[in-house]
MARDRENRO-375597 format. One line per field, with one value per residue (C-alpha): residue in one letter; x, y, z; residue number from 1. Coordinates in Angstrom, 2 decimals. Layout:
REM residues N
resn = c(A	...) $
x = c(X	...) $
y = c(Y	...) $
z = c(Z	...) $
resi = c(NUM	...) $
REM end
This chain:
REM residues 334
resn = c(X	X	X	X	X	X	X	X	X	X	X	X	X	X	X	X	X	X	X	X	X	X	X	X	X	X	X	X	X	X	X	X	X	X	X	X	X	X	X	X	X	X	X	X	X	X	X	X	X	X	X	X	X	X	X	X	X	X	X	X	X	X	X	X	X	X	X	X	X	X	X	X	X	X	X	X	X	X	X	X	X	X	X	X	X	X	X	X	X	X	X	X	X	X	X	X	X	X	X	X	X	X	X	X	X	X	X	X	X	X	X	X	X	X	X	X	X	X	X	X	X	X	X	X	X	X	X	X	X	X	X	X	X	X	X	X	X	X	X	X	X	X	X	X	X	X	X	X	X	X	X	X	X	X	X	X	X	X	X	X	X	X	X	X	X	X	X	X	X	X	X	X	X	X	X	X	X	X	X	X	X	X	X	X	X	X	X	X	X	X	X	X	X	X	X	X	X	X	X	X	X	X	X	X	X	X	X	X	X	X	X	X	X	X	X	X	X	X	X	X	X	X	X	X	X	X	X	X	X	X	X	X	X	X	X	X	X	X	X	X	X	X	X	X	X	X	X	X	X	X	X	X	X	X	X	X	X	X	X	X	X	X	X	X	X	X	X	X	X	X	X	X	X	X	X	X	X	X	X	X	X	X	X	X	X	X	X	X	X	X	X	X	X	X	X	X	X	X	X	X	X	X	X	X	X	X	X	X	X	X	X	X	X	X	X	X	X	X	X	X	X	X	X	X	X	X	X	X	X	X	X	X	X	X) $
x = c(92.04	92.51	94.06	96.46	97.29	100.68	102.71	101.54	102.68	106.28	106.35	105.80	108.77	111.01	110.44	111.20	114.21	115.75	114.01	116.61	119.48	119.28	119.98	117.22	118.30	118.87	115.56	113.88	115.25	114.57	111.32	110.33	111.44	109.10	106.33	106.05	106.73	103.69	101.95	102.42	100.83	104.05	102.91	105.21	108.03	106.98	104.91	104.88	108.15	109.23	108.69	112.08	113.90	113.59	114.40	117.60	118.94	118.68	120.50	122.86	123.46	122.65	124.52	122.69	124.87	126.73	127.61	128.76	132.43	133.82	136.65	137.75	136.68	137.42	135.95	132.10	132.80	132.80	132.87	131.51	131.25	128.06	129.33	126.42	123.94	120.66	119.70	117.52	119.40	122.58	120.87	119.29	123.07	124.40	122.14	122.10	125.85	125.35	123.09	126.11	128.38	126.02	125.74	129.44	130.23	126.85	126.40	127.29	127.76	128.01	128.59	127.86	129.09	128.26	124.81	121.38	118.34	116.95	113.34	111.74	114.17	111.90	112.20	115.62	114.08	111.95	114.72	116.89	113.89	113.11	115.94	115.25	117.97	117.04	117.87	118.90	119.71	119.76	120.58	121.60	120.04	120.56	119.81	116.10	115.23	116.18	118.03	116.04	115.93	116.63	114.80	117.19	117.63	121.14	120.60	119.20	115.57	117.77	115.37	115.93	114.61	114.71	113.40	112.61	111.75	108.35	106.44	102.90	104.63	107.48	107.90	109.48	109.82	110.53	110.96	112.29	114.05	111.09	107.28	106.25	108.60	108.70	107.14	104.18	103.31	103.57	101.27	98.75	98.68	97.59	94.60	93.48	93.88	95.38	98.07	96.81	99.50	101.46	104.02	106.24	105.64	103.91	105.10	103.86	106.13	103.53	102.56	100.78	98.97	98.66	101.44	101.06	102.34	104.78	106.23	106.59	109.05	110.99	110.90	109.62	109.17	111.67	110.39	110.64	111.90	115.24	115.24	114.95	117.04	119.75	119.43	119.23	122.63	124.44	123.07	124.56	127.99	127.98	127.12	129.74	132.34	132.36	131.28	134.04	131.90	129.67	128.33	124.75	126.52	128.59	125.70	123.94	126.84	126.51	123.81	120.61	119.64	120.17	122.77	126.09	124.64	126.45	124.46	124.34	123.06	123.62	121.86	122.55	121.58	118.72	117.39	121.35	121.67	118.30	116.59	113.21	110.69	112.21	111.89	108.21	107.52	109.06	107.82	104.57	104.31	104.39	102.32	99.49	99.84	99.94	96.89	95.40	95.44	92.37	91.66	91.11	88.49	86.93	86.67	90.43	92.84	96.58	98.70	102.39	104.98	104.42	100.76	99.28	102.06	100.47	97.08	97.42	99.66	97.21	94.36	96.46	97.24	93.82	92.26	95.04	97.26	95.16	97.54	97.19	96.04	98.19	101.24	100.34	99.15	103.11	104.93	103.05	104.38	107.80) $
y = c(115.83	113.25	109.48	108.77	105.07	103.95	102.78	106.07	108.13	106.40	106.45	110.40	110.87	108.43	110.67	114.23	112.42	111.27	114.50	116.67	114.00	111.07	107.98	105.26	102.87	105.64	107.37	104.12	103.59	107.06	107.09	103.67	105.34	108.21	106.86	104.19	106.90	108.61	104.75	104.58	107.73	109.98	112.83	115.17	113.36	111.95	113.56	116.73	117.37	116.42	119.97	120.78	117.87	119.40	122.53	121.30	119.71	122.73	124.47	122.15	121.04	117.59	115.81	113.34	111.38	110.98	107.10	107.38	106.48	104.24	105.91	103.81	100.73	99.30	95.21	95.73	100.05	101.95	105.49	107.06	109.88	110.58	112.87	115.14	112.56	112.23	111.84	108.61	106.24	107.21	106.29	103.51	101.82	102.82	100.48	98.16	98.08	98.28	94.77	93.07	93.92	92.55	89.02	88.88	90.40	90.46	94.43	97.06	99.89	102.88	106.48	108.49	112.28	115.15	113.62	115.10	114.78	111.27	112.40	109.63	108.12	105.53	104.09	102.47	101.18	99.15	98.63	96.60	95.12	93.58	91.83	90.56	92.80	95.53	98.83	102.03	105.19	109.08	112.29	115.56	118.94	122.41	124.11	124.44	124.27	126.08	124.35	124.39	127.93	129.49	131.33	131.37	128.51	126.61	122.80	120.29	118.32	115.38	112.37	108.70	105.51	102.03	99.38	95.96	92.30	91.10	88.77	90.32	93.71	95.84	97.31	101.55	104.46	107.32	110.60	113.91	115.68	118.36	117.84	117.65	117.80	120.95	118.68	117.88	120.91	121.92	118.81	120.09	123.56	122.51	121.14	124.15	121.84	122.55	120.31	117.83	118.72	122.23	122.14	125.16	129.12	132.09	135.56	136.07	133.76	131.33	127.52	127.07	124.45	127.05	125.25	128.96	130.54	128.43	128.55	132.80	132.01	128.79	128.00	124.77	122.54	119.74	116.61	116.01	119.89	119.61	115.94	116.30	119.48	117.03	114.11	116.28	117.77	114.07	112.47	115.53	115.19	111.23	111.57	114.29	113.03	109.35	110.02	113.00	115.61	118.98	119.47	120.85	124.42	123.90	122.91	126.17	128.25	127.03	129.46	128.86	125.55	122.08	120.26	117.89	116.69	113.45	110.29	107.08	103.45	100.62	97.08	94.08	90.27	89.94	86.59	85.08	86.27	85.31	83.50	84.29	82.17	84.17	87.28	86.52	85.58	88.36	90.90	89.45	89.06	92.79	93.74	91.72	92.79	96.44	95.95	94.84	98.51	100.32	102.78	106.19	106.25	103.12	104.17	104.95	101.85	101.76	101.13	99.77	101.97	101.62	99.74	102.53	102.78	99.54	100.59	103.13	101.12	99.02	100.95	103.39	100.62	99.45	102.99	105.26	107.39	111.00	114.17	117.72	119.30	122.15	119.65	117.26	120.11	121.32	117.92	117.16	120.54	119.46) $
z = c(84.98	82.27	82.94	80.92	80.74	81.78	78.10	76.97	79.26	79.66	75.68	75.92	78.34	76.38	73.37	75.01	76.32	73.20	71.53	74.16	72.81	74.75	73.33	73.07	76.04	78.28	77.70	78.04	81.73	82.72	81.05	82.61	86.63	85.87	84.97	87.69	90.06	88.74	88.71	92.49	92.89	93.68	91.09	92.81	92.07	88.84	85.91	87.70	87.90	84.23	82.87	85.48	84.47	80.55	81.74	83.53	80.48	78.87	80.90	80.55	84.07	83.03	80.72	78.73	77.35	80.68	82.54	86.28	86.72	89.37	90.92	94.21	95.51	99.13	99.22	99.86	99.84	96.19	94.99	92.03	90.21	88.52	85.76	86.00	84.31	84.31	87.63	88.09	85.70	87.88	90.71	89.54	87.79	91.94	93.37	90.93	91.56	95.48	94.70	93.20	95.83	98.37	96.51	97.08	100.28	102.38	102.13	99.51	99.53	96.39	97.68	94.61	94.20	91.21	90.23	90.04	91.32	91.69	91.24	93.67	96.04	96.88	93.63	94.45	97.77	95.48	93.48	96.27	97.58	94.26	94.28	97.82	99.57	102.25	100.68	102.50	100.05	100.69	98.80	99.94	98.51	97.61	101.02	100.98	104.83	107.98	110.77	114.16	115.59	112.34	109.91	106.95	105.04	105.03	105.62	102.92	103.10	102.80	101.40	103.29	102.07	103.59	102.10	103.37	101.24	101.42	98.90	99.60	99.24	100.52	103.38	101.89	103.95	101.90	103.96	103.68	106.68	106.00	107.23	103.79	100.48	98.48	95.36	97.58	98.68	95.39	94.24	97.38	96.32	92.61	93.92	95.84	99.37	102.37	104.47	106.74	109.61	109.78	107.37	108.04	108.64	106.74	106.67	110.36	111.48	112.30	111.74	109.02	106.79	103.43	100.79	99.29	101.76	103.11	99.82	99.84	103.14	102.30	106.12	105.91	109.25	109.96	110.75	114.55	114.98	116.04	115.60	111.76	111.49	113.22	111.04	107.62	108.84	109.33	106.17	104.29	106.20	105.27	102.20	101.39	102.76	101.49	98.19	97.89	96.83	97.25	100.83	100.46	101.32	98.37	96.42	97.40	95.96	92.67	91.84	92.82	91.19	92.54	90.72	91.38	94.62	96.44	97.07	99.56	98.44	100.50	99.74	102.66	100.58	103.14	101.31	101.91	105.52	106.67	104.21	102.53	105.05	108.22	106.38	105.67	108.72	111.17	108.68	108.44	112.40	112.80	109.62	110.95	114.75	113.14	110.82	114.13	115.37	117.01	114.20	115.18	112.34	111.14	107.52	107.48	107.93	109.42	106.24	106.39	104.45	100.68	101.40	99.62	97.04	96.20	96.00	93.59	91.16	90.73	90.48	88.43	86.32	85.25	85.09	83.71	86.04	86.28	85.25	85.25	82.30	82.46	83.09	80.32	77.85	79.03	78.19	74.97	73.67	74.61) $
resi = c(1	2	3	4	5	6	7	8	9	10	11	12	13	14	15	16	17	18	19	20	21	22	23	24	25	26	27	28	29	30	31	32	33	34	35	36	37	38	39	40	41	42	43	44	45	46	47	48	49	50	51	52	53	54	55	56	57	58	59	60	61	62	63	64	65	66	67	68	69	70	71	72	73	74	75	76	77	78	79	80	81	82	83	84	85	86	87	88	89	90	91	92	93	94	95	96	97	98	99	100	101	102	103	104	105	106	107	108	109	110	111	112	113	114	115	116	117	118	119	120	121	122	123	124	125	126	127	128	129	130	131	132	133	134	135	136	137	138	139	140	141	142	143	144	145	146	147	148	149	150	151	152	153	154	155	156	157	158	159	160	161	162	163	164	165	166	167	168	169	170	171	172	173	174	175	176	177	178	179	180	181	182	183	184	185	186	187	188	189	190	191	192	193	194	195	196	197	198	199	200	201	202	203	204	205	206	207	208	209	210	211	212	213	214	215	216	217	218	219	220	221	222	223	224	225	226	227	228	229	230	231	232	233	234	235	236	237	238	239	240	241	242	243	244	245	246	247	248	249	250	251	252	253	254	255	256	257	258	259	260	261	262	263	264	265	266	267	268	269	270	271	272	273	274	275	276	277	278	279	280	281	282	283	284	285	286	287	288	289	290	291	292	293	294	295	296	297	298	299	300	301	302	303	304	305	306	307	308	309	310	311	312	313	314	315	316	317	318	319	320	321	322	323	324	325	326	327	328	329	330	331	332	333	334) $
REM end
C-alpha cells in the first residue's frame, strides 16, 4: 500500500474534477475536503470513495457546475436548495453560511434540500469549530438500513456530527445511525479484517462481525437497536421537512442510487456566548478527568472524539497518507 503525500493526492482529485468539467475554484475546494478527509484517516469517506463520486457525475446526477440557491430566510433560520451540486462544496458554502448567521444572531441555522452526498460529515464539524462555533450538521440517506424488528430496509443511516471549540483540538462526534457505516465496512473488508463489535446479520439471520456478509443482506445493526432505528427516523423527518425536500423514502424511489438528499447545519457563536477561556476550561475539565480513566488495557488509551482524527493527520502528514493500490491505480486512470 503506497503513501501518497498529501499536495499530491489533493492535486490528483482537483484534476479529475476539472477533467469531468469542473471549474478550477470549485475543484480546488472539493479536492482540498477529500483529501483531508483521507489526511485524518477517514479512507472510507475520502480516497476510497472518489471512484463513486466520478461515477455519479457521469451519470449525471451531479451537476458540476451547480451553486446552492437560497430560497427563504426566517432571522437566524434559512433554506436552500442545493441544485444537485457537488456534494461537499454544498455542504461546506451551508455551513459556512450557518457561521455568518451565528455572528449575527447567536445561532444559525441552513436546512439544505436536493444535494448529494457530503462524503465526510465530520468535515463541517471541523469546519464550525474552526471558526470557534459549536457545529451540529446531519444528512439523510437513500434507505440503506432496517428499522428495529425489520428485515427489509426502509429507514436511512442518517450521519450526525457535533462539534465542539477547543485550542488543543476539537472535540467531533461523527456517527451514523448504523453500528458501522457502509464505507467502513467496506474499508474493513479491503483489508481482509473482521469488525471489532457485531455490525449487522448474515444470511442466517444472525449477528455477525463478517463486512462480507453483512453486505450480501443489507441488514445492518442500528446503533443502540431501537434507540438508533428511532433517532435515524427523526433526523430524516427534520431534515425533510425544514429543508422542503425528499424524505429518505422519496430518495429510495428515485432508482436505486443516492441522490437529492436534504441536509441540517446549525453553528451557535460559542466564543461570543461564552467566551474562549470558559470554553477551554469546562472542556478541558472533562478531557482531563476522562484521560484519567482506568484503561481496560494499558497499551490502549481512552481518546476524546476526533483525538485520533488528530493523530493520524499528523502522522499522515509527515509520512504520506497510505492508499490502496487498486483505488489509486483506479483514480490515476481517471
Amino acid at each position: 500500500m503506497p503513501r501518497i503525500q498529501f499536495e499530491e493526492l489533493k492535486a490528483e482529485f482537483k484534476r479529475v474534477l476539472i477533467k469531468k468539467g469542473c471549474d478550477a475554484a470549485t475543484a480546488d475546494i472539493s479536492a482540498q475536503l477529500i483529501a483531508e478527509t483521507s489526511c485524518d484517516g477517514v479512507y472510507s469517506h475520502g480516497v476510497n470513495r472518489f471512484a463513486r463520486l466520478v461515477d455519479y457525475i457521469e451519470k449525471g446526477y451531479i451537476d458540476l457546475k451547480a451553486r446552492p440557491t437560497r430560497v427563504a430566510s426566517m432571522g437566524a433560520f434559512e433554506r436552500w436548495d442545493g441544485n444537485l451540486g457537488l456534494g461537499n462544496v454544498n455542504a461546506k458554502l451551508s455551513m459556512d453560511r450557518a457561521v455568518e448567521l451565528a455572528r449575527e444572531f447567536g445561532i444559525g441555522c441552513v436546512a439544505l434540500a436536493n444535494t448529494n452526498h457530503w462524503l465526510r460529515g465530520g468535515s463541517y464539524g471541523w469546519q464550525a469549530a474552526d471558526a470557534g462555533c459549536v457545529g451540529i450538521c446531519w444528512t439523510n440517506t437513500q434507505p440503506n438500513m432496517p428499522a428495529w424488528g425489520a428485515t427489509d430496509r426502509r429507514i436511512g443511516n442518517n450521519p450526525f456530527v457535533m462539534a465542539v471549540p477547543r485550542p488543543g483540538g476539537h472535540v467531533v462526534v461523527d456517527i451514523a445511525m448504523a453500528q458501522y457505516s457502509y464505507g467502513q465496512m467496506e474499508a474493513t473488508a479491503m483489508r481482509g479484517e473482521m469488525l471489532a463489535v457485531p455490525g449487522g446479520f448474515d444470511d442466517k439471520g444472525e449477528s455477525s462481525c463478517d463486512p462480507q456478509e453483512i453486505a450480501k443482506t443489507g441488514r445492518v445493526l442500528p446503533i443502540g437497536y431501537w434507540k438508533g432505528s428511532s433517532l435515524a427516523i427523526v433526523l430524516d423527518l427534520v431534515a425533510a421537512v425544514l429543508a422542503g425536500g425528499r424524505s429518505t423514502k422519496k430518495v429510495g424511489e428515485l432508482g436505486g442510487d443516492e441522490y437529492s438528499v436534504c441536509q441540517m447545519f446549525i453553528a451557535l457563536d460559542a466564543s461570543r456566548i461564552a467566551g474562549d477561556d470558559a470554553i477551554a476550561a469546562a472542556i478541558n475539565e472533562v478531557l482531563d478527568n476522562l484521560h484519567a480513566s482506568q484503561r481496560v488495557a494499558e497499551d490502549r488509551a481512552v481518546l476524546y472524539p476526533g483525538e485520533r482524527s488528530l493523530a493520524l493527520r499528523s502522522a499522515n502528514r509527515e509520512n504520506g497518507i497510505p492508499v490502496d493500490d487498486g483505488v489509486w491505480a483506479k483514480i490515476t486512470s481517471f
